[in-house]
BAFI-3210 file (N, C-alpha, C; in Angstrom, 3 decimals, decimal comma, padded with zeros to 6 digits):
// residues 231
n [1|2|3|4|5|6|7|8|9|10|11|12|13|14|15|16|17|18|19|20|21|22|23|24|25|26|27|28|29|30|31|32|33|34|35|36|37|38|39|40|41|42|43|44|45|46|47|48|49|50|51|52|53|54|55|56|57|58|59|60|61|62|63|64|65|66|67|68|69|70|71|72|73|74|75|76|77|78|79|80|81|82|83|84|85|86|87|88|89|90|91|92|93|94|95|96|97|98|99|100|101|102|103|104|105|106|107|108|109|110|111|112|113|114|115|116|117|118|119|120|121|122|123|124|125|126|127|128|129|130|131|132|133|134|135|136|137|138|139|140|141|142|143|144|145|146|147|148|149|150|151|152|153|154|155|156|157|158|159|160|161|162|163|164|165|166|167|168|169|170|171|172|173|174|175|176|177|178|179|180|181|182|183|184|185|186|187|188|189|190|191|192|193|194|195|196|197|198|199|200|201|202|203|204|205|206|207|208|209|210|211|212|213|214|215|216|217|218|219|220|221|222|223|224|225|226|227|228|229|230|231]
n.u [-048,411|-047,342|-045,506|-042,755|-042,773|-040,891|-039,479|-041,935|-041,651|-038,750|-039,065|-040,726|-039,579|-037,406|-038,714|-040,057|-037,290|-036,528|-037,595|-036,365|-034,038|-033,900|-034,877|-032,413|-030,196|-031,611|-031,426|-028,582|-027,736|-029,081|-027,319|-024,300|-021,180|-018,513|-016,199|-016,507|-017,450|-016,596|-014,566|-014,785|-013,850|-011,171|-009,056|-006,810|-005,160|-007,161|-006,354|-004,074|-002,139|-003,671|-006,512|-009,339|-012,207|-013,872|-013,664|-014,956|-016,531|-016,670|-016,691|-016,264|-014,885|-014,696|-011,930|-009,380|-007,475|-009,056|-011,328|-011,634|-010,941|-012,561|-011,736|-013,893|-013,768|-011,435|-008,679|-007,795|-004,574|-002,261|000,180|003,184|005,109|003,828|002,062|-000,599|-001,336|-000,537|-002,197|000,325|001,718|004,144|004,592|006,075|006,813|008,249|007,333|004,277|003,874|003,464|001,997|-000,376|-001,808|-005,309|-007,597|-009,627|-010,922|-013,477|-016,792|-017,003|-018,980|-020,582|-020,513|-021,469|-019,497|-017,918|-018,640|-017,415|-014,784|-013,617|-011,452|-009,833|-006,437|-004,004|-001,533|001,884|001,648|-000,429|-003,205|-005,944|-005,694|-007,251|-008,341|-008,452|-009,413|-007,371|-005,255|-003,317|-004,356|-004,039|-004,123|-002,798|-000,486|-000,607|-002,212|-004,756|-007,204|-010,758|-010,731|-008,550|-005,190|-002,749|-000,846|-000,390|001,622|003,811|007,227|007,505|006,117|003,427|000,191|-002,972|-006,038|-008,690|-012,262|-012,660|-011,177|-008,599|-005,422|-004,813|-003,008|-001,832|-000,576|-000,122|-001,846|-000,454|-001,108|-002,488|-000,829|-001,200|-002,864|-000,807|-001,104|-000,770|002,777|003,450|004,164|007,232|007,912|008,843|011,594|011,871|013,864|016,918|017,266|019,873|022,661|023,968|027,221|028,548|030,223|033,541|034,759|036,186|038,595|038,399|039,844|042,602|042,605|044,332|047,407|048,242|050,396|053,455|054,238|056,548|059,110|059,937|062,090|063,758|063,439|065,804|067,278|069,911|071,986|072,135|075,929|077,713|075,834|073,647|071,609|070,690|070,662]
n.v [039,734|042,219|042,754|044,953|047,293|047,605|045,617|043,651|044,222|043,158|040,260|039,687|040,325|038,342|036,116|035,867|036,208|033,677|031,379|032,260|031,922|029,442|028,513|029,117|027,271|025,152|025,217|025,082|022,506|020,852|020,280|018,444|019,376|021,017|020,327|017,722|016,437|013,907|012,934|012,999|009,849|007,710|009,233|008,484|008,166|008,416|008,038|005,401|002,398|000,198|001,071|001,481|003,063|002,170|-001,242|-002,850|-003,604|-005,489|-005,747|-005,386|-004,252|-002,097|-001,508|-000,588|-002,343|-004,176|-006,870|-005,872|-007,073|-004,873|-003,583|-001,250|000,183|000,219|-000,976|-004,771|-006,405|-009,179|-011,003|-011,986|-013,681|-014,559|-017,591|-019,323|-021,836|-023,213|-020,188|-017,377|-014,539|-012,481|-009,923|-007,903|-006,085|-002,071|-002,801|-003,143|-000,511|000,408|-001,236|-001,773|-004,220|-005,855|-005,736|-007,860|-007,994|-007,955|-009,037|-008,654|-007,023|-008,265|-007,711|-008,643|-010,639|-013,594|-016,019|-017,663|-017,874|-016,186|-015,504|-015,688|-014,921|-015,818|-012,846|-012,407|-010,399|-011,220|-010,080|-009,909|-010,678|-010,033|-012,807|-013,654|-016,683|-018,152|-016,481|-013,749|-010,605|-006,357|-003,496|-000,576|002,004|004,102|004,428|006,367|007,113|005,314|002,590|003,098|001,730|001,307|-000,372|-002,348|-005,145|-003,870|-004,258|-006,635|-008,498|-007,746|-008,043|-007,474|-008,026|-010,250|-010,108|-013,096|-013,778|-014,535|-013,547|-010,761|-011,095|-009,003|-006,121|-002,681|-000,792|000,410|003,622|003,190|003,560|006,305|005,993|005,798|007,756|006,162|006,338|007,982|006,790|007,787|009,185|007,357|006,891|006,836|003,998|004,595|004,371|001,532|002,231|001,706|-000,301|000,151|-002,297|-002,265|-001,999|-003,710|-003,396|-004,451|-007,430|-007,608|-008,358|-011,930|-011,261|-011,944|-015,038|-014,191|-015,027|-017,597|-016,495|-017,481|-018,862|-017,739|-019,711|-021,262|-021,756|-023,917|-023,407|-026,365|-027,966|-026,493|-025,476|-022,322|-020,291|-018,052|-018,923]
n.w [081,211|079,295|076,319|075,368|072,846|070,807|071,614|070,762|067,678|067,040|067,168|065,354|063,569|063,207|062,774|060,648|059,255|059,864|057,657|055,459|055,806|056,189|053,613|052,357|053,445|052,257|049,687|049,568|050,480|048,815|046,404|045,412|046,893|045,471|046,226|046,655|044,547|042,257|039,892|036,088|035,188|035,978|036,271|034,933|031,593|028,640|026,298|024,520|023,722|023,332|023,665|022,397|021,178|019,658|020,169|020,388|018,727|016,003|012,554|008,726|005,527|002,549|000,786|-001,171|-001,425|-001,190|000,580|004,219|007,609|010,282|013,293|015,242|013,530|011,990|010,311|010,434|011,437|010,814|012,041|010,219|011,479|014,223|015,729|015,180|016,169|019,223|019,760|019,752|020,102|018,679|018,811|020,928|023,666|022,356|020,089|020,506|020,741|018,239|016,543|018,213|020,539|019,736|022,435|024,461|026,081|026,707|025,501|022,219|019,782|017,247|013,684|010,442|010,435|010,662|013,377|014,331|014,257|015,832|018,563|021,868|023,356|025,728|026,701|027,317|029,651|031,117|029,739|027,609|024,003|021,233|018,752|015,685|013,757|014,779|015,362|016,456|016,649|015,289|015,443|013,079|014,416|012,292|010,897|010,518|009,893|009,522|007,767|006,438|004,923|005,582|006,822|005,421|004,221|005,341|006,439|005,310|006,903|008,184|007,130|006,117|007,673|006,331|005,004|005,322|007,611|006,332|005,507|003,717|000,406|-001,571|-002,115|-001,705|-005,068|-007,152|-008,716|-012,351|-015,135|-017,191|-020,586|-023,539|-026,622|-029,527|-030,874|-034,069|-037,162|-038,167|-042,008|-044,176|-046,252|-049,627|-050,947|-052,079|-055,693|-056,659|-057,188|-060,497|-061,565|-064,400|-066,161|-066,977|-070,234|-073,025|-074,475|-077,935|-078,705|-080,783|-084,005|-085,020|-086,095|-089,695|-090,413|-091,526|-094,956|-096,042|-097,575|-101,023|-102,911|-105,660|-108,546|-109,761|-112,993|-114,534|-117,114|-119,655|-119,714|-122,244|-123,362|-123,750|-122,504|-124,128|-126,368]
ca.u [-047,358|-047,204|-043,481|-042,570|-043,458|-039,505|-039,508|-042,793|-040,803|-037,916|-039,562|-041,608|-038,612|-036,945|-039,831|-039,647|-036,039|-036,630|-038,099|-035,426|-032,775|-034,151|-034,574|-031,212|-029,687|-031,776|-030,532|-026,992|-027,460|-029,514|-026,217|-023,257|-020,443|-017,475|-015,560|-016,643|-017,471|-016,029|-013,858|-015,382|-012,991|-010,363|-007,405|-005,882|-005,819|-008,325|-005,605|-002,973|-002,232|-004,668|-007,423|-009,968|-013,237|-015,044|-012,959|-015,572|-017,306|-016,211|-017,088|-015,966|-015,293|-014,240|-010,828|-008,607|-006,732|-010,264|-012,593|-010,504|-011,918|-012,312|-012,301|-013,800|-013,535|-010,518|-008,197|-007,306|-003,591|-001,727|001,969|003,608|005,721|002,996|001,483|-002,018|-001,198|-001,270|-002,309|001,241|001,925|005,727|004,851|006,217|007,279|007,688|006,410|003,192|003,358|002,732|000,890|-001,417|-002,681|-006,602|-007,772|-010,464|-011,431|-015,069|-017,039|-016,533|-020,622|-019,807|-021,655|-020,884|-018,249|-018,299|-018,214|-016,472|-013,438|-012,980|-011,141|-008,690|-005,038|-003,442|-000,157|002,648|001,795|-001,798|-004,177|-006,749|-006,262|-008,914|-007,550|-009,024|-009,031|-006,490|-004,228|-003,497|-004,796|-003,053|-003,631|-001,518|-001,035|-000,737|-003,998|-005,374|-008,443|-011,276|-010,543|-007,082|-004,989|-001,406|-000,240|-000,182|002,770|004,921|008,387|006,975|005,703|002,410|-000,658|-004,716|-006,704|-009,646|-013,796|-012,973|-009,907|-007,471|-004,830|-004,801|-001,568|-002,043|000,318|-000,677|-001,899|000,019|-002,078|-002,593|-000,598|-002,320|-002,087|-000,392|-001,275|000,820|003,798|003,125|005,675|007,914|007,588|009,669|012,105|012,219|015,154|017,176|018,316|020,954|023,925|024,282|028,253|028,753|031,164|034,580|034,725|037,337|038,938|038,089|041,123|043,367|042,821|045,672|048,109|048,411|052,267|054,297|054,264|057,573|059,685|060,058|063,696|063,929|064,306|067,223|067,668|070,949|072,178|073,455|077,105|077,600|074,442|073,389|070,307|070,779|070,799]
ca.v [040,756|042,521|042,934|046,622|047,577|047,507|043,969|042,791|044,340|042,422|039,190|039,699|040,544|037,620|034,920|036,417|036,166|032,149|030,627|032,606|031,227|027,865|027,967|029,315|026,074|024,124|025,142|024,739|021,228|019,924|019,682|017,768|019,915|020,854|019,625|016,061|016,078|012,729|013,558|011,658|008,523|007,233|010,217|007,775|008,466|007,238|006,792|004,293|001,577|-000,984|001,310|001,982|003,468|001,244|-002,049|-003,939|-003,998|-005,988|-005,118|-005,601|-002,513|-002,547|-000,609|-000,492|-003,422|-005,518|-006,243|-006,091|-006,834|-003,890|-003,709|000,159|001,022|000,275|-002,676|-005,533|-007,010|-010,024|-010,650|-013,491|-014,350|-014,744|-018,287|-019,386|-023,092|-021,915|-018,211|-016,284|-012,908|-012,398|-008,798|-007,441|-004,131|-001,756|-003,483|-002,505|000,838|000,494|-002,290|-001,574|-005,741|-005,433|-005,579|-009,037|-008,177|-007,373|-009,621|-008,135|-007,394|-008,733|-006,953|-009,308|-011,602|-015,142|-015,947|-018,784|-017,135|-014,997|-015,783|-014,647|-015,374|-014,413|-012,317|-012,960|-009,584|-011,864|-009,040|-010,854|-010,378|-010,952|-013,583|-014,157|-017,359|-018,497|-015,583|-012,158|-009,409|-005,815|-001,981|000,083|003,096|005,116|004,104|007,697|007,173|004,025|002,198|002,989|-000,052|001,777|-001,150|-003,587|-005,438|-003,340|-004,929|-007,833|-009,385|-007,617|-008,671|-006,905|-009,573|-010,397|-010,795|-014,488|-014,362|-014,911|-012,551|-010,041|-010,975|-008,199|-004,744|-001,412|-000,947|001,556|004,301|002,783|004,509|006,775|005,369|007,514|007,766|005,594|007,343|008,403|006,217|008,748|008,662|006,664|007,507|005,870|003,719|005,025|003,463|001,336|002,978|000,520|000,049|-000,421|-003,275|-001,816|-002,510|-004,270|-003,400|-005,906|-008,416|-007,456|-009,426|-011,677|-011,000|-013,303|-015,201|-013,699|-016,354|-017,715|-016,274|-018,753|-018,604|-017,899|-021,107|-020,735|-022,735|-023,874|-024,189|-027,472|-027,779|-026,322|-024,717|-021,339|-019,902|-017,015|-019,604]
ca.w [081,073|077,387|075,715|075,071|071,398|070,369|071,406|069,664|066,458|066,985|067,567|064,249|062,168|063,618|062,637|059,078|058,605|059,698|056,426|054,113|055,873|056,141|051,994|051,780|053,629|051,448|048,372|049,512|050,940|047,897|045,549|046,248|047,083|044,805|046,624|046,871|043,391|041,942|038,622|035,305|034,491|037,006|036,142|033,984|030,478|027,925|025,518|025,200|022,715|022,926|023,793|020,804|021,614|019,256|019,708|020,520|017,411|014,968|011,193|007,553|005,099|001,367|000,599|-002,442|-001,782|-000,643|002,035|005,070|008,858|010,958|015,090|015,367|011,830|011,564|009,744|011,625|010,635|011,587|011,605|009,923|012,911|015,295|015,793|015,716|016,935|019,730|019,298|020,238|019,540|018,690|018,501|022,441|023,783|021,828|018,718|020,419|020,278|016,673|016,036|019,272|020,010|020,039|023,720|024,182|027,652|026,428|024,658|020,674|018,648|014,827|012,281|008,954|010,816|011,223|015,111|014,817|013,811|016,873|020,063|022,430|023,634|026,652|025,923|028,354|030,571|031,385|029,145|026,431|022,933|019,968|017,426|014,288|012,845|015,734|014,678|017,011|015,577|015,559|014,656|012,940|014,639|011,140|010,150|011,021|010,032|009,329|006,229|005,516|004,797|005,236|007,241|004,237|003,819|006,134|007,112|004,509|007,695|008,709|006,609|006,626|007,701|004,836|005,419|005,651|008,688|005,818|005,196|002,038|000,067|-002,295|-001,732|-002,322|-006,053|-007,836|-010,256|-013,347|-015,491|-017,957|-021,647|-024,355|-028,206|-030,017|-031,507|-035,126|-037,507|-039,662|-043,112|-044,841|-047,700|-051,006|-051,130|-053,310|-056,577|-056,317|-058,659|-061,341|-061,993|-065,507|-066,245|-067,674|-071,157|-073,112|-076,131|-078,829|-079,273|-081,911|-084,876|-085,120|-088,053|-090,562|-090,265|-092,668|-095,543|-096,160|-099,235|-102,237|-103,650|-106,687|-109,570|-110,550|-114,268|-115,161|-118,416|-119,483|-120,235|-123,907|-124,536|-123,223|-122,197|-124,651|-127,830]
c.u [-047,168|-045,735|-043,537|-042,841|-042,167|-039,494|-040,537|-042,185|-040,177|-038,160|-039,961|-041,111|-037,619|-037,809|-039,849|-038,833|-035,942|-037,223|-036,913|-034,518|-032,590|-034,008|-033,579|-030,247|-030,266|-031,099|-028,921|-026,819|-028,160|-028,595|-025,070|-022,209|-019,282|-016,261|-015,416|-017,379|-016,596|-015,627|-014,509|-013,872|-012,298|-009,234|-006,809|-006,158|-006,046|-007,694|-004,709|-003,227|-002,797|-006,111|-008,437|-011,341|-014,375|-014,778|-013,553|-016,742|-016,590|-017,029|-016,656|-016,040|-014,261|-013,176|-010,167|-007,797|-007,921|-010,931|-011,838|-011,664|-011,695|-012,409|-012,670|-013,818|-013,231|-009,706|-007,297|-005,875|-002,987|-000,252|002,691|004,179|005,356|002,730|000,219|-002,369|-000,378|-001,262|-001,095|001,540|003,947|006,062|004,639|006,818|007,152|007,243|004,750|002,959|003,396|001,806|000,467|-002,170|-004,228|-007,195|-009,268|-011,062|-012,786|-015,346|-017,709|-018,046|-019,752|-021,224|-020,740|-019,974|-018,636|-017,755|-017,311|-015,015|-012,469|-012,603|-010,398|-007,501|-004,967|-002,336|000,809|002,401|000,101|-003,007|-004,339|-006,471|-006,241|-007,660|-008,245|-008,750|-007,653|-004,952|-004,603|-003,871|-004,397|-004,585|-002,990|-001,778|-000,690|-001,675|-004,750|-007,056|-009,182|-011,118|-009,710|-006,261|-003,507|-000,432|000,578|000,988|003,734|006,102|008,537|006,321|003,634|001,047|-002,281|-005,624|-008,470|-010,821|-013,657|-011,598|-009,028|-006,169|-005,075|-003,230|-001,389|-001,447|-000,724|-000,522|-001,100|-000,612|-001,834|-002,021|-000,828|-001,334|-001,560|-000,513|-000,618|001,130|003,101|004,337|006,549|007,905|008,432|010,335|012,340|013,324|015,706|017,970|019,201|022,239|024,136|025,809|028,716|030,228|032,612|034,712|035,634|037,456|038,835|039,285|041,433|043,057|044,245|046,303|048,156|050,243|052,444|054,516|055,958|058,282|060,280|061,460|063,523|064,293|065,455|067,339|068,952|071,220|072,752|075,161|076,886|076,368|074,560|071,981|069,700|070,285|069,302]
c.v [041,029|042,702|044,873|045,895|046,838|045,969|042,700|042,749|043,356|040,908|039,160|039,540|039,287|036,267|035,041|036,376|034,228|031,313|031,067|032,083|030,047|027,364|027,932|028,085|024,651|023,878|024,914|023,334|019,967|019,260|018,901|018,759|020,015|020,026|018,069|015,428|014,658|013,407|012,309|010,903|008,498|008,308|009,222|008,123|008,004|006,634|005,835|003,114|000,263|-000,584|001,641|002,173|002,278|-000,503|-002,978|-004,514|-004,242|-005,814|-005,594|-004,153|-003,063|-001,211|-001,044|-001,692|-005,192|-005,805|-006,607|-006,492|-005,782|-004,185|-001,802|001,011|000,278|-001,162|-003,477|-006,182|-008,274|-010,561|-012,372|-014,288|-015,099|-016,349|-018,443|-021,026|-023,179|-020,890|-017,803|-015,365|-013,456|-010,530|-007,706|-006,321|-003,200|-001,536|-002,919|-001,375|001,258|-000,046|-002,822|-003,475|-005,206|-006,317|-006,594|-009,120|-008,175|-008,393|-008,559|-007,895|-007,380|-008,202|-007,857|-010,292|-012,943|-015,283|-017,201|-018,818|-016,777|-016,081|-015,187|-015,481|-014,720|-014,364|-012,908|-011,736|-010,016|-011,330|-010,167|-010,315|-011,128|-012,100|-013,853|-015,519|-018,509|-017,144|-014,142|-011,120|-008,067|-004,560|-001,620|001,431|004,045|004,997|004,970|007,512|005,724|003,863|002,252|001,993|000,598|001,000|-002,672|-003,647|-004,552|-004,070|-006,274|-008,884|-009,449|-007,563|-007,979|-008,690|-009,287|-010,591|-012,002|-015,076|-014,579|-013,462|-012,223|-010,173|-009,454|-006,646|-003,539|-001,412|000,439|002,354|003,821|004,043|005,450|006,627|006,618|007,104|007,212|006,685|007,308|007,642|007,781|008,377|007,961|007,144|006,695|005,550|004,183|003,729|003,004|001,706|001,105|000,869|-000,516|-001,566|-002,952|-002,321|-002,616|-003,869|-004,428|-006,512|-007,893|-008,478|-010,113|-011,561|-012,005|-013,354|-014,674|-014,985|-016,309|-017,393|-017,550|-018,066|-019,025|-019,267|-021,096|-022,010|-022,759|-023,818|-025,415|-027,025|-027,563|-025,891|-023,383|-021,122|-018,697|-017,703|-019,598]
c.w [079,600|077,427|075,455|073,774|070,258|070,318|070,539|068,302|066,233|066,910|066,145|063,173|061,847|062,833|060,993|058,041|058,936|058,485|055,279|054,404|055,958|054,383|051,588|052,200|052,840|050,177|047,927|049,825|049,558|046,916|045,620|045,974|046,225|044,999|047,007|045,808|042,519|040,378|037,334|035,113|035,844|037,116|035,333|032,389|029,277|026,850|025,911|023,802|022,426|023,060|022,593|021,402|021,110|019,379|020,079|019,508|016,459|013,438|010,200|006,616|003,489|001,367|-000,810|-003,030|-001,402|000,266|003,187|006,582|009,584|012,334|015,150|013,927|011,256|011,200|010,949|011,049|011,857|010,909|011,823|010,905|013,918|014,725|015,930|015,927|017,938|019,470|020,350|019,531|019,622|018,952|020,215|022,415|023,208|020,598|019,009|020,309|019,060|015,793|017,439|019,096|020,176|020,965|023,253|025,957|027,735|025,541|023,276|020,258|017,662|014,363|010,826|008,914|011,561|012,864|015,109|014,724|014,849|018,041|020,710|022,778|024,519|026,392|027,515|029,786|031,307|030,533|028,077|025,097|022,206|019,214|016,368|013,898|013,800|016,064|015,465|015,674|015,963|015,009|014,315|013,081|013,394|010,731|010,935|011,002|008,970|008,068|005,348|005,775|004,941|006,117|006,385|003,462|004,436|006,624|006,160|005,253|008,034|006,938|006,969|006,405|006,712|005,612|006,132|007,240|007,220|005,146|003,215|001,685|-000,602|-001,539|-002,250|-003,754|-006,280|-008,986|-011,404|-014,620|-017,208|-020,166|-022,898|-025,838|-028,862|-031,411|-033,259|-036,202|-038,912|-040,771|-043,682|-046,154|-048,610|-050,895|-052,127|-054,391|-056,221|-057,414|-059,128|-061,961|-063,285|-065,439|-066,578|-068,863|-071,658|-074,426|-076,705|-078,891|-080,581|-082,773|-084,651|-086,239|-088,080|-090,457|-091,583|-093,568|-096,096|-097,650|-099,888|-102,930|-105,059|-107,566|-110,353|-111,528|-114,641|-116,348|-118,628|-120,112|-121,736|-124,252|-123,396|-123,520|-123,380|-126,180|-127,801]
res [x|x|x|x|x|x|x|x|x|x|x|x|x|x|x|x|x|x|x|x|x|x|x|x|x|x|x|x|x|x|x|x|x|x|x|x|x|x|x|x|x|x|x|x|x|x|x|x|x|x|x|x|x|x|x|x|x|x|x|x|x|x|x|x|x|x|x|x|x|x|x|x|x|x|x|x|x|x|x|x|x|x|x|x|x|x|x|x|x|x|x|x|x|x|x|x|x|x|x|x|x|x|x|x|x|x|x|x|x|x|x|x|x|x|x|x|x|x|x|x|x|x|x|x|x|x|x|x|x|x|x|x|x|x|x|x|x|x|x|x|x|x|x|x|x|x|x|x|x|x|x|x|x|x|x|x|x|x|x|x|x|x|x|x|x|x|x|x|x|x|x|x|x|x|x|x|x|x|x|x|x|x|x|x|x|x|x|x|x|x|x|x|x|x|x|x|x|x|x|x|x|x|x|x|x|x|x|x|x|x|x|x|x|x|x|x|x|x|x|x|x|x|x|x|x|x|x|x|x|x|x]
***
């Protein structure tokens, strides 16, 4: 029995349109669906104050006030308060959201740092952090960028920890301040003479007069009785 003509068509156009629509379900089934796309990270977000991208590399870096240790760059500080017999932090709540503790959940690579230095503590909320030397170790979140030391000596407590684990005593240096020509001395004026005051001078002493010499009384000569002076 043959097909009418119409129907062989249809049949033909039909067999034709089966391979395009088979590629076209391929190409939709090969990708995974938008919708069941998985989002990168957990939704939580990547910052937060103990997080540091690099904080598992430990380092050393020379700055103004000396060679400081870095976690990520950046300077590591430790705060007089704290203990490192046992390692306790004193620095809770929100003390951390400034001096971020540095997170020890990862084991640390040292570039230039003695290993025997490093360890960890657990804080009282159970989380690991690093210690230097027995001593927590901190960020300061003003320390914008690697190698700035703008934590040093803050409060007089917090401290940049040194190459060797030992704190940097040493404060921010102040510009040296620029020297100036020494002054020029004015000239000096001749003392003057000293006025010489003549003495007052004295009239000479009067000679003294001679005493008046005493008058001599006349001799008076008598005559004797019976004669005269005249005879």
């Amino acid at each position: 029995m043959s097909l009418p003509s119409s129907w062989r068509a249809g049949a033909a156009a039909l067999l034709l349109a089966a391979p395009l629509a088979l590629s076209g379900c391929s190409s939709t089934t090969s990708g995974v669906p938008a919708s069941l796309a998985a989002p990168v990270g957990n939704g939580s977000s990547i910052g937060g104050p103990t997080v540091d991208a690099g904080r598992d590399s430990l380092s050393t870096t020379t700055t103004f006030i000396g060679t400081v240790m870095t976690s990520g760059g950046f300077t590591l500080y430790r705060n007089t308060k704290d203990k490192a017999v046992p390692p306790t932090s004193s620095c809770l709540g929100t003390c951390t959201s400034t001096w971020p503790p540095i997170d020890a959940e990862a084991q640390p690579t040292l570039d230039g740092v003695d290993a025997t230095l490093i360890g960890t503590a657990v804080r009282p909320d159970g989380t690991k952090q690093l210690t230097v030397g027995g001593w927590p170790v901190y960020r300061y979140i003003k320390d914008m960028l690697p190698g700035t030391v703008n934590g040093q000596g803050v409060d007089g407590v917090w401290q940049a920890v040194g190459a060797d684990g030992k704190p940097l005593t040493s404060g921010a240096k102040a510009p040296a301040a620029p020297k100036r020509a020494p002054a020029k001395a004015a000239p000096t004026k001749p003392a003057a003479a000293p006025k010489v005051v003549a003495a007052p001078t004295k009239a000479p002493a009067a000679a003294p007069k001679p005493a008046p010499k005493p008058s001599v009384a006349p001799t008076v000569v008598r005559d004797a009785p019976g004669t005269s002076s005249t005879d």
